[in-house]
Residue, then its C-alpha position, 0 to 999 in steps of 0.5 A: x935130182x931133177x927139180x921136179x923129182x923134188x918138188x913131189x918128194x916135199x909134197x910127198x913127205x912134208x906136206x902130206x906126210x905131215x898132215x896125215x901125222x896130225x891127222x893120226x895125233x888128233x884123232x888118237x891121242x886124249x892127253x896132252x902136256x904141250x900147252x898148245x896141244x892141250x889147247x887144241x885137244x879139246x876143240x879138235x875132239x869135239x868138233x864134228x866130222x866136218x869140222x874136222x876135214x875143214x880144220x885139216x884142210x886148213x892145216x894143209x893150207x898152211x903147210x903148203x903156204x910155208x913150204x911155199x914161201x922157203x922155196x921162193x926164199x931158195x929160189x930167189x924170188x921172195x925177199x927175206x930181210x937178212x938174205x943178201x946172197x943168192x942160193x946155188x941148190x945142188x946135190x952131192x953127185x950133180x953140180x947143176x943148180x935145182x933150185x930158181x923155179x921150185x916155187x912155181x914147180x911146186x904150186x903147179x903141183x899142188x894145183x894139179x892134185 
């Protein structure tokens, strides 16, 4: 797997597949029992429908800043306390390393969409 093959199966999967999962949740569910669902469940259902597109287009924000960061953390180029080693990204039927750019493959991804 080439990293760029990588970078759009997590935008694919994670951040977009993941959006239009809460997407699904907020706009069809009335109850809920988790305490933080049941405390955005209200405001979400009497937000307008603008409010709702700018309260997803946050939420992708977020994700996107997530994954973001775990791949500077693969990569190499973003500190987390506790991480001394470098990471080696590989897959199971090629040895050659993936991971030192997928941050920047994955922003100029996103930037591009």
């Amino acid at each position: 797997m080439k990293p760029e093959e990588l970078v759009k199966v997590l935008n694919r999967d994670v951040i977009n597949g993941n959006l239009e999962l809460y997407q699904n949740l907020l706009d069809t569910t009335n109850e809920a029992t988790d305490p933080v669902w049941k405390g955005i469940l209200p405001l979400y259902i009497n937000f307008s429908k603008e409010e709702k597109e700018i309260f997803l287009k946050f939420l992708k924000i977020v994700e996107i800043n997530t994954l973001s960061h775990v791949l500077g953390i693969i990569d190499g180029t973003t500190y987390a306390e506790g991480i001394e080693n470098e990471f080696s990204l590989t897959t199971e039927n090629d040895n050659n390393k993936i991971n030192g750019d997928l941050q920047d493959l994955f922003l100029e991804l996103v930037e591009e969409e």
